[in-house]
Phi, psi and omega in degrees: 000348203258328171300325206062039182241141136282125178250139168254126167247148177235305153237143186289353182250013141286323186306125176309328181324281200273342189308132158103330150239020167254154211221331198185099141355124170291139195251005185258340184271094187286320183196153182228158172261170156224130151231151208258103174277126199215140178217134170072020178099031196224104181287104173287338191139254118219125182262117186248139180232125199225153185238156183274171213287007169247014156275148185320151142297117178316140177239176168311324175322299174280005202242329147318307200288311207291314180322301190280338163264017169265336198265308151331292199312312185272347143316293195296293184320303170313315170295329174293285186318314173287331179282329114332328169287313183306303171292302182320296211290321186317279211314320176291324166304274208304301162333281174321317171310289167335324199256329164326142176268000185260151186272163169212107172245131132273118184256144156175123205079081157033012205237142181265141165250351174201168171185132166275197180283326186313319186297301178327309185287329177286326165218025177048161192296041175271166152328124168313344144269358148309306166323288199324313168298326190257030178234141203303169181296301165334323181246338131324316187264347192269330160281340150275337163283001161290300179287341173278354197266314189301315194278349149290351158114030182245137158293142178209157162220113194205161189268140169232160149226158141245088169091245164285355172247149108001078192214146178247142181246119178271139151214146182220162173263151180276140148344290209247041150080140170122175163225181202237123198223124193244146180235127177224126177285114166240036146337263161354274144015287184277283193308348177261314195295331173301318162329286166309322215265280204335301189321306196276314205274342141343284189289332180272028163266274191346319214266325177267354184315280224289329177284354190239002148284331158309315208260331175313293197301342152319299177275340168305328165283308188313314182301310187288004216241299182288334186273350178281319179281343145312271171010286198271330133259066195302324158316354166280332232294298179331293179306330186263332152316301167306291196296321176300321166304328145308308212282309218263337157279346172277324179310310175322286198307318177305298163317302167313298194296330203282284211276348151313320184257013160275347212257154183270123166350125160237146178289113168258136163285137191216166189259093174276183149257119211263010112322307190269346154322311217265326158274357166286338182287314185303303181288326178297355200238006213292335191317279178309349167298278203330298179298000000 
């Protein structure tokens, strides 16, 4: 096996091979094959055939005939040996699949052909037109067009909602026909992360209090300040009106700018160049690169 030759031995301490490491002969044994099974440069193991020491000798012949049923033996064995790696690499896939939070069906010809357990919680052991039926319309129709992008040969990923939930939707074509089609609920994901976005403009409101009571408190002295001198001068009062009145449009306005920047966000959309984005961020930051 180590040479990768076959051989016929008759005594192992005459072999050039072997010499040096047999010690003694067998005396019941007249003559043997050694053949090395190896298939595609991959040493499978050796096939030894030995006749007793009162039987013909192994010939060139037979040493052929072994050959050719040593070249089966290391076909089959490899081939065994690959239909185990191949189910080992499935299981360990499948496995894997499993532990996903994501559902994953292989479809094809309108047939689910695999499906892990998420999918299983997710959309139960139905059919594929079962899924379909039992799923709200919106993500019903969006997985089929998902499957129609895969089977024109296109990859596609994208986001749906309904009302509260959430779900991204994947499809890609399988090699050997058919689609590979992923569901990930990511409900739970967007509402804490939606959560989070509150919490924090929550707290940089909080954060801003003590500055916009400070900016309150300004126009507030000016008013108490003109209604105290009305009092002790009503003849002034016009003039001092003006300025409570003044006072009292900034204080509004202060209110307005509070509560604009209390209010909650809706994302407006637009078509940008995520270059010239990337470079406006990049100069307002250049400072802080530089440190």
């Amino acid at each position: 096996l180590l040479h990768g030759i076959a051989m016929l031995v008759e005594d192992p301490k005459d072999n050039p091979l072997l010499a040096g490491q047999i010690r003694e002969k067998r005396q019941d044994i007249g003559s043997a094959m050694v053949i090395p099974l190896i298939s595609n440069g991959r040493k499978l193991g050796v096939l030894n055939l030995a006749r007793n020491v009162k039987d013909h000798a192994f010939d060139a012949e037979d040493l052929a005939k072994a050959n050719t049923l040593a070249s089966n033996i290391s076909l089959a064995v490899a081939n065994w040996r690959m239909i185990g790696e191949i189910k080992s690499a499935h299981d360990q896939i499948s496995t894997v699949f499993d532990l996903l939070n994501v559902a994953v069906l292989a479809i094809k010809n309108n047939e689910v052909q695999q499906r892990n357990h998420e999918a299983d919680r997710l959309f139960g052991r139905l059919s594929y037109k079962g899924i379909l039926m039992n799923l709200p319309s919106i993500l019903a129709d969006a997985i089929n067009e998902a499957i129609v992008q895969a089977e024109a040969g296109r990859s596609i990923k994208f986001q749906k909602q309904n009302k509260d939930a959430f779900w991204v939707i994947s499809s890609s074509p399988l090699p050997e026909g058919g689609v590979l089609l992923m569901v990930e609920d990511v409900t739970s994901t967007v509402l804490a992360t939606q959560e989070l976005s509150r919490v924090r403009r929550l707290a940089e409101i909080g954060q801003m209090t003590a500055a916009i009571a400070h900016e309150i408190r300004n126009p507030l002295t000016g008013i108490r300040s003109a209604a105290q001198l009305i009092a002790q001068a009503p003849e002034q009062s016009d003039e001092l009106a003006k300025m409570i009145e003044d006072e009292a449009v900034k204080l509004n306005e202060l209110c307005n700018s509070f509560l604009e920047f209390a209010r909650s966000v809706e994302p407006v959309f637009s078509i940008g160049d995520l270059q010239v984005l990337a470079t406006r961020l990049a100069a307002v930051h250049s400072h802080e690169f530089e440190e």
